[in-house]
Structure formats: C-alpha cells, structure tokens
Backbone and ligand atoms as CSV (ligand in chain L), in Angstrom:
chain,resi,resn,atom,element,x,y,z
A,1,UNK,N,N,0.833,-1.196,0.000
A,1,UNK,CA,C,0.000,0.000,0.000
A,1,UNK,C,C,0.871,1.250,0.000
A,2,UNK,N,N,0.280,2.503,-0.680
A,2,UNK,CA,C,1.049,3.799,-0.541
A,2,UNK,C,C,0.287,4.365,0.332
A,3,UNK,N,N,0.910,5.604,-0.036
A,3,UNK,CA,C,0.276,6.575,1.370
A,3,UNK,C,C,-0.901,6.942,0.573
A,4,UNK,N,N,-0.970,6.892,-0.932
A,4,UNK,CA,C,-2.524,7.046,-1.443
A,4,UNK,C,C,-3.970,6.735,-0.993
A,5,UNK,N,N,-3.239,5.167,-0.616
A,5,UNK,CA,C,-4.633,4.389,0.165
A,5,UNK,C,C,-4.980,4.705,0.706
A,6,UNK,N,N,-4.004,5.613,1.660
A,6,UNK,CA,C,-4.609,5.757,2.889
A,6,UNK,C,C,-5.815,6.852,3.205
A,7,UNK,N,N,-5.874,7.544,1.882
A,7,UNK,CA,C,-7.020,8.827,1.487
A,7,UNK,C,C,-8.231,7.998,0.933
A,8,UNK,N,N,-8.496,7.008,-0.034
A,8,UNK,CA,C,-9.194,6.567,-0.563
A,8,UNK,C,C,-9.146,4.858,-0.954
A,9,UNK,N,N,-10.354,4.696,-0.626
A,9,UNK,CA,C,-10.013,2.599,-0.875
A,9,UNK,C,C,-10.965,2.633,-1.905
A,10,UNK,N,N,-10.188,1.332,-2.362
A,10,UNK,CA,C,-10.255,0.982,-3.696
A,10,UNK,C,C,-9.762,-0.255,-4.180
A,11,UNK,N,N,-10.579,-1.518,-4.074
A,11,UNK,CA,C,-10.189,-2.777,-4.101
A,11,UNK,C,C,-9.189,-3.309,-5.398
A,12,UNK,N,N,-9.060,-2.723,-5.978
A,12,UNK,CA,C,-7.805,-2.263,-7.507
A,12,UNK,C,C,-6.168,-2.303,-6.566
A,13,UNK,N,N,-6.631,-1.653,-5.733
A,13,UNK,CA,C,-5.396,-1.307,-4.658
A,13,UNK,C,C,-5.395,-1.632,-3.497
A,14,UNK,N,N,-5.807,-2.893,-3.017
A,14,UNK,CA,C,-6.143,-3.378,-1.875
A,14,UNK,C,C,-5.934,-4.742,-1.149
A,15,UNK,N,N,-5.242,-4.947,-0.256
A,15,UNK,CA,C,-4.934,-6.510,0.107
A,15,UNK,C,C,-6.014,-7.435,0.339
A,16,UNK,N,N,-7.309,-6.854,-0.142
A,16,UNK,CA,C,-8.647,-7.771,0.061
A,16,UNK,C,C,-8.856,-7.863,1.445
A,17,UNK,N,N,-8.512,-6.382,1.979
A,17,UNK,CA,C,-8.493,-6.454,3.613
A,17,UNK,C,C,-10.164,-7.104,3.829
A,18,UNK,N,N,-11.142,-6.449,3.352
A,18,UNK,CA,C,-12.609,-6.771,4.024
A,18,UNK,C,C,-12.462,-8.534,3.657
A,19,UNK,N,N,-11.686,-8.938,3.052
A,19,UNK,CA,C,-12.184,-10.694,2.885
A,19,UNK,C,C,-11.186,-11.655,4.007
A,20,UNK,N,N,-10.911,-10.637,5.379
A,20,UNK,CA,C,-10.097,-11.799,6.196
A,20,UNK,C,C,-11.513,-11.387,7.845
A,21,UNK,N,N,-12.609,-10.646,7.284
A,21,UNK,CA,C,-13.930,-10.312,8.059
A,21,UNK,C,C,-14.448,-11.881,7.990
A,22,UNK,N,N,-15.127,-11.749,9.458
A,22,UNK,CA,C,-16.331,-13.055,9.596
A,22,UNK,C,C,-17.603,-12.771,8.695
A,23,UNK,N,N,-17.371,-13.898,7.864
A,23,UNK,CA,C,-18.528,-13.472,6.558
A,23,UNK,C,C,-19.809,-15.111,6.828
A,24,UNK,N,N,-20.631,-13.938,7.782
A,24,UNK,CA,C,-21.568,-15.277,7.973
A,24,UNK,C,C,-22.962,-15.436,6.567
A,25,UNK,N,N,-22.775,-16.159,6.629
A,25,UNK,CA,C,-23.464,-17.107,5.320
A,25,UNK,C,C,-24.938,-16.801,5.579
A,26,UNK,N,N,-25.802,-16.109,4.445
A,26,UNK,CA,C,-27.611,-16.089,4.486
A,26,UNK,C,C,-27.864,-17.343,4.115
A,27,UNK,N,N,-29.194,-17.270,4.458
A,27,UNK,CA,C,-29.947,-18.761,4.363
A,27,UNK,C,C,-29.954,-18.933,2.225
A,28,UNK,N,N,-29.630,-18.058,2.235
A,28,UNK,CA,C,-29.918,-17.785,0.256
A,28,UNK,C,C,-28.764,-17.871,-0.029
A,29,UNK,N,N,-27.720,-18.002,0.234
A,29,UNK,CA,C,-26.075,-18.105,-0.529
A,29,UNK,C,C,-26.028,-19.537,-0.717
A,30,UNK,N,N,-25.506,-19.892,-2.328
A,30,UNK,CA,C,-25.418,-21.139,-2.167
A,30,UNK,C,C,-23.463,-21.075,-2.900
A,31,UNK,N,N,-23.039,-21.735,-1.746
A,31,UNK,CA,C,-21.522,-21.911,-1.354
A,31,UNK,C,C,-21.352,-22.968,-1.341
A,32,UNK,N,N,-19.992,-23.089,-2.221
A,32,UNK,CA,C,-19.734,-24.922,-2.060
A,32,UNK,C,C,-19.072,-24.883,-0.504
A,33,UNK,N,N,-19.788,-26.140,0.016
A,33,UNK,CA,C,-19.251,-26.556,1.300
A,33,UNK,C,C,-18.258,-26.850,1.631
A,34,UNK,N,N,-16.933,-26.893,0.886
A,34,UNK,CA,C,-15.594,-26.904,1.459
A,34,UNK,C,C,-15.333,-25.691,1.459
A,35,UNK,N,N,-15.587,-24.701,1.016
A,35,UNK,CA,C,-15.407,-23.827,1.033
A,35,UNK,C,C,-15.999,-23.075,2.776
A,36,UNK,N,N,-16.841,-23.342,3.315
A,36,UNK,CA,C,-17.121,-22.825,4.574
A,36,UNK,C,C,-17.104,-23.329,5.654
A,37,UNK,N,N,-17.990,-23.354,6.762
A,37,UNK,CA,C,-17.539,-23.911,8.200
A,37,UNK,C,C,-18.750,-23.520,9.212
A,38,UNK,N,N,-18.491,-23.591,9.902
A,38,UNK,CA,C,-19.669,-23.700,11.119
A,38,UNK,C,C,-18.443,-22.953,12.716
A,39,UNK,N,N,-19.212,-21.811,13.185
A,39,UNK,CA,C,-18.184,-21.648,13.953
A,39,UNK,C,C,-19.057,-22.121,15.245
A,40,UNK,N,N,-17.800,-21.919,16.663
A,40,UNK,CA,C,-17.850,-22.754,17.707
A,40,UNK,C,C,-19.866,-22.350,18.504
A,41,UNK,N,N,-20.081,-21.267,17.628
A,41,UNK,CA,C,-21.326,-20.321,18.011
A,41,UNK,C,C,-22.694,-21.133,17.141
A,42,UNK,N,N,-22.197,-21.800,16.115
A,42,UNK,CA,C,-23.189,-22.341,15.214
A,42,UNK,C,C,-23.458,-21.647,14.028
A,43,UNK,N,N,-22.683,-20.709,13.915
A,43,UNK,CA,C,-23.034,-19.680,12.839
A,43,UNK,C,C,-22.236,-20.284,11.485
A,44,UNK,N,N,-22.914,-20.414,10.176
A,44,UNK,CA,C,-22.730,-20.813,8.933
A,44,UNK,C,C,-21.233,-19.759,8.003
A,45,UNK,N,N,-20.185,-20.430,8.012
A,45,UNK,CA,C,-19.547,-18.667,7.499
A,45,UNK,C,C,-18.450,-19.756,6.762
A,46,UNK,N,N,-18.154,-18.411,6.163
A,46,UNK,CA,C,-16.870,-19.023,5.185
A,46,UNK,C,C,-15.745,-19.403,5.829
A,47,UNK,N,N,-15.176,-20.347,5.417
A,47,UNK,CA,C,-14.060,-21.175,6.129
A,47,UNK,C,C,-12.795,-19.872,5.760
A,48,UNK,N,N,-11.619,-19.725,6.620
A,48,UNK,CA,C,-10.722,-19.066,6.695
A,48,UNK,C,C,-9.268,-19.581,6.778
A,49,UNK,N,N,-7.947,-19.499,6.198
A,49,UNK,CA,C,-6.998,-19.962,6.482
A,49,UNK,C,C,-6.489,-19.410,7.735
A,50,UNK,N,N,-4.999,-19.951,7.951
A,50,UNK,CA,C,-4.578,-19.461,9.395
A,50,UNK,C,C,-4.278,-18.312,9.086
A,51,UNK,N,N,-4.213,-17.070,8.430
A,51,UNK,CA,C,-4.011,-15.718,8.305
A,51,UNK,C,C,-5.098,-15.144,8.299
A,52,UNK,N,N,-6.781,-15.850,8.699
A,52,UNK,CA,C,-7.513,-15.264,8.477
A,52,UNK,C,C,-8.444,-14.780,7.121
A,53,UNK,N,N,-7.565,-15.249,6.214
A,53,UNK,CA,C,-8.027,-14.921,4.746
A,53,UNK,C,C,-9.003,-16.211,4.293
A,54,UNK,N,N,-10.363,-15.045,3.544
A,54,UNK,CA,C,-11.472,-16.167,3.373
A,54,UNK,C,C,-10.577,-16.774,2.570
A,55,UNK,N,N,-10.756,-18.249,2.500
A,55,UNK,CA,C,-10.561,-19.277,0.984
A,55,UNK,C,C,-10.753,-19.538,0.172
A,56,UNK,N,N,-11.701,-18.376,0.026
A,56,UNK,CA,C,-12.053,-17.702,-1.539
A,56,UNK,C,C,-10.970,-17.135,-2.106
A,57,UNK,N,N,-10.369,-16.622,-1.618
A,57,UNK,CA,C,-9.502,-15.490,-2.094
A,57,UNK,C,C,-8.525,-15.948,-2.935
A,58,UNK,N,N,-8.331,-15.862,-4.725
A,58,UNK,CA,C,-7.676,-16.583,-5.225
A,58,UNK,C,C,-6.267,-15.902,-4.943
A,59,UNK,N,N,-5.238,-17.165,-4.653
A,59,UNK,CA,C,-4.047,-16.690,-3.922
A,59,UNK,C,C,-3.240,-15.806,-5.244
A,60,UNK,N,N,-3.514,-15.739,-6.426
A,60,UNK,CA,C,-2.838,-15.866,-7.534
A,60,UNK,C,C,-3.030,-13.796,-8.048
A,61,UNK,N,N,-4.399,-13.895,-8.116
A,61,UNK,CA,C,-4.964,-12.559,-8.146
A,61,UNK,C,C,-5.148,-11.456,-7.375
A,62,UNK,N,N,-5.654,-12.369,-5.841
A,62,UNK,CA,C,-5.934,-11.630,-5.051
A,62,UNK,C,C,-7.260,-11.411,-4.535
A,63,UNK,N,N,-7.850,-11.477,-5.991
A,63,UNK,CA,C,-9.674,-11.366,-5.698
A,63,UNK,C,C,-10.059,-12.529,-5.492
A,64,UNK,N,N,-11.769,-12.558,-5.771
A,64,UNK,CA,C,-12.426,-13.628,-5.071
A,64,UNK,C,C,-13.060,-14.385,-6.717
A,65,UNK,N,N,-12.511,-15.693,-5.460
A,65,UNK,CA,C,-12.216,-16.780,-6.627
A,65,UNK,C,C,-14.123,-17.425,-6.859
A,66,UNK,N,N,-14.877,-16.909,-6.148
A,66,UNK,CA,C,-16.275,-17.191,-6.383
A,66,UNK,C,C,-17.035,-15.788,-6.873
A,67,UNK,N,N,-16.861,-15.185,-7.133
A,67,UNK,CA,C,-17.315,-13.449,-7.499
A,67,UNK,C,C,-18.938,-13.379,-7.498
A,68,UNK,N,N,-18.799,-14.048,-9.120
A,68,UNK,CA,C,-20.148,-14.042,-9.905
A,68,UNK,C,C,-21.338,-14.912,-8.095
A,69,UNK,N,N,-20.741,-15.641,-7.906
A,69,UNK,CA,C,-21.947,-16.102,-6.854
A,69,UNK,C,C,-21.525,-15.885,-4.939
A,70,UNK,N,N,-20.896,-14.451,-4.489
A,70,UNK,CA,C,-20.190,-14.822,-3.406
A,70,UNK,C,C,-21.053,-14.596,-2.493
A,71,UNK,N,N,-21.030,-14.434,-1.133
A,71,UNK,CA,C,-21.890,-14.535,-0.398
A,71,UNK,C,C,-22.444,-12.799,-0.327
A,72,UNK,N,N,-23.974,-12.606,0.378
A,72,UNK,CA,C,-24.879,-11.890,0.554
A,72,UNK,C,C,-23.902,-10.570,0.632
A,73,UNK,N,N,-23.435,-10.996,2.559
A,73,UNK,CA,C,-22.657,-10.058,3.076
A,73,UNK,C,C,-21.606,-9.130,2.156
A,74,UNK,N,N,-21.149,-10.427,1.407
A,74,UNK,CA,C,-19.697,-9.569,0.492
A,74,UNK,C,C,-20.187,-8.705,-0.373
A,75,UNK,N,N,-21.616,-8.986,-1.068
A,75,UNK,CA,C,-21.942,-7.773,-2.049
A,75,UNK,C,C,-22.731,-6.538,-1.460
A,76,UNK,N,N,-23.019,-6.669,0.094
A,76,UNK,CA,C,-23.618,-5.563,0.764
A,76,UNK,C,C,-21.888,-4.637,0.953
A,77,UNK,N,N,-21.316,-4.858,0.860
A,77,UNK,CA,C,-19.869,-4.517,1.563
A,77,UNK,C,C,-19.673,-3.066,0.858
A,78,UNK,N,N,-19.585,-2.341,1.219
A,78,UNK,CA,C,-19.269,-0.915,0.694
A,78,UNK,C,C,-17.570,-0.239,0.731
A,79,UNK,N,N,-17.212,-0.232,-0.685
A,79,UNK,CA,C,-16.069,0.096,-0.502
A,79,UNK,C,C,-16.028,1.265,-0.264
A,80,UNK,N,N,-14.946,1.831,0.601
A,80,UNK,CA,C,-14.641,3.256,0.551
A,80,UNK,C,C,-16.169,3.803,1.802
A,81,UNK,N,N,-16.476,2.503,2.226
A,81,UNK,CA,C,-17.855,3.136,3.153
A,81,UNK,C,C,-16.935,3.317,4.621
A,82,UNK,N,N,-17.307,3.521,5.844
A,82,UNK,CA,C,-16.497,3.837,6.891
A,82,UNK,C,C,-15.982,2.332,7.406
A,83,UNK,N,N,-16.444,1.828,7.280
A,83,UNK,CA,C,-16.170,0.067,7.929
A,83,UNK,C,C,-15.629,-0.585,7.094
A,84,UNK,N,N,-15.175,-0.224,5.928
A,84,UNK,CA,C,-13.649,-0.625,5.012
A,84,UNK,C,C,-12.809,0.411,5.408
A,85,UNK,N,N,-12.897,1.252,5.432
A,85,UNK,CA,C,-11.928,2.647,5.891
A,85,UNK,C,C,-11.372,1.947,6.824
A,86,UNK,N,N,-12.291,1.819,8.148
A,86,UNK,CA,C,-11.968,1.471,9.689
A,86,UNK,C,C,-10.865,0.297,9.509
A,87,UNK,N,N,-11.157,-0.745,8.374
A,87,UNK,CA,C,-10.586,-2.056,8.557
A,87,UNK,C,C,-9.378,-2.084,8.124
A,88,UNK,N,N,-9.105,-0.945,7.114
A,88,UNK,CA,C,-8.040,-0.719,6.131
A,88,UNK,C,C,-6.906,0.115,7.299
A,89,UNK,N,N,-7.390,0.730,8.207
A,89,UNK,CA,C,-6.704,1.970,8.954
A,89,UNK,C,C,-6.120,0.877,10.045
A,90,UNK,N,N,-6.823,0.073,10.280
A,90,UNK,CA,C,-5.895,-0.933,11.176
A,90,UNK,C,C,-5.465,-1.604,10.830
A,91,UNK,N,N,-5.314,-2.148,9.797
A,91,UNK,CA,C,-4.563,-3.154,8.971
A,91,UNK,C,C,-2.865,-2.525,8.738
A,92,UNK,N,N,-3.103,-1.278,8.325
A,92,UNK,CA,C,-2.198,-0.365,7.939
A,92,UNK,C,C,-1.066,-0.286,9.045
A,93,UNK,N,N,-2.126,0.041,9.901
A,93,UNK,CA,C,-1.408,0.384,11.659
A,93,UNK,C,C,-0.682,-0.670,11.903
A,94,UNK,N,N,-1.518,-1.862,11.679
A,94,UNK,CA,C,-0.521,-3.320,12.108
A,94,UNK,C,C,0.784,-3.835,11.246
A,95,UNK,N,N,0.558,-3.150,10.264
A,95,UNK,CA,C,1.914,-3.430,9.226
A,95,UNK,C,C,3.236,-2.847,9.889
A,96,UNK,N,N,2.542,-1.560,9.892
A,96,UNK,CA,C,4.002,-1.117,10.040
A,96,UNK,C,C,4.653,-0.696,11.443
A,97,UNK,N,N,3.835,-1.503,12.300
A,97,UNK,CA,C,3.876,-1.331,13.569
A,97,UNK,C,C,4.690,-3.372,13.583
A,98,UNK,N,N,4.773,-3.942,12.522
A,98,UNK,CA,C,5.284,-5.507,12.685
A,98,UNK,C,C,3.828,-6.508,13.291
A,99,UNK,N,N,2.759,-5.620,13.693
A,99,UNK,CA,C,1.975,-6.326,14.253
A,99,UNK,C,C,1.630,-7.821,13.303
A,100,UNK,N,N,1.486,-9.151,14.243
A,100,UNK,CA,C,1.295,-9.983,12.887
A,100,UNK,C,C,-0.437,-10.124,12.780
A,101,UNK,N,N,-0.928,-10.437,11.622
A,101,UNK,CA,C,-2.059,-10.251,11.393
A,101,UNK,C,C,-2.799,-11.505,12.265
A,102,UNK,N,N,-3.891,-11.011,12.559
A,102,UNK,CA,C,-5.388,-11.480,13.486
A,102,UNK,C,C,-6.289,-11.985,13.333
A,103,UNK,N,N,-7.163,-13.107,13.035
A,103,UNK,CA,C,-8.153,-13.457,12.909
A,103,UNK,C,C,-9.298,-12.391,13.237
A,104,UNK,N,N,-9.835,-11.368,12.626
A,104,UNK,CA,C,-10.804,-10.734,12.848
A,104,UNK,C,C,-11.900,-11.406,13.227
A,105,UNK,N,N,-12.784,-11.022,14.401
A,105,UNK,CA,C,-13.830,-11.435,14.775
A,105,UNK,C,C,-15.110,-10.623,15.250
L,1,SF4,S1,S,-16.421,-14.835,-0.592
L,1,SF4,FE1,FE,-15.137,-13.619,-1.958
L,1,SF4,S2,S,-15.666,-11.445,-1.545
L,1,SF4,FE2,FE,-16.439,-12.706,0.171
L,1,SF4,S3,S,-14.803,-12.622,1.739
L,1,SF4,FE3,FE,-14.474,-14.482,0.481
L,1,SF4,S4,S,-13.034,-13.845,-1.142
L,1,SF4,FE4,FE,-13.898,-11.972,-0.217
C-alpha cells in the first residue's frame, strides 16, 4: 500500500483487507461446502486460512475466486464506506507497527 490508500479505498489497490472479516453465510447463498464452516457459536460462514483470509480469495490474483456467486454479506460490503476505511486503517497500523495479522472477529 502507498500513502494514497490511505485517502481513498479501492479494491484495484487493496490486500482484500474486508475478505479476512467473519462473513456469515444467508440462508440464500449457495456456497460450495468446502469452502465454509460452522463456527464454535453455530453460525454458517466461510471457512478461513490461518491468516484469516477467506478461501475464496484466489491466492494468484488476489480477488475472489467465487465473485459471480459470493456470499450476501460480500456484495452488501461498501467500498470506501467507513467500515472498510476502519478495517483498512488498522490493517495499515498493524503493518508497520510488525503487528502480525489477526483473525478478525
Ligand atoms: S467470498 Fe469472496 S468477496 Fe467474500 S470474503 Fe471471500 S473472497 Fe472476499
């Protein structure tokens, strides 16, 4: 990231920060099942590697390797809305502070 980002987000320029979020699954998303998980709460959500990153996320591109059909939540997601801002501003903070990245919850 530059110091650009840090004025304006823009998933063009972005570590796919909102896709390492708990992305719980609507009763209407239809997700292939290796692809997700059941957390310790019962809640339906996309399965995550140990960095937190959904397993959607094609490692190659960057984006999401299910697009055309991804879940509810991900297409409500507002870029550049305050709660990508928020997620992006701590992400940022943790970089260059060495922080290692977190399972967001
Ligand atoms: S399903 Fe796609 S858009 Fe949603 S968090 Fe996973 S990679 Fe990101």
């Amino acid at each position: 990231m530059n110091d650009k980002d840090e004025h304006r987000a823009d998933c063009a320029h972005c570590d796919a920060v909102c896709c390492r979020l708990t992305v719980v699954l609507d009763a209407a998303d239809r997700i292939a099942e290796h692809l997700t998980t059941h957390t310790p709460a019962g809640l339906h959500v996309m399965a995550r590697d140990a960095e937190g990153w959904c397993v959607a996320v094609d490692g190659a591109s960057g984006g999401c390797s299910i697009y055309e059909g991804r879940p509810t939540v991900c297409r409500r997601f507002v870029m550049d809305g305050p709660y990508c801002r928020d997620i992006r501003a701590d992400y940022r903070d943790r970089r260059r502070r060495g922080i290692p990245l977190v399972v967001y919850t």
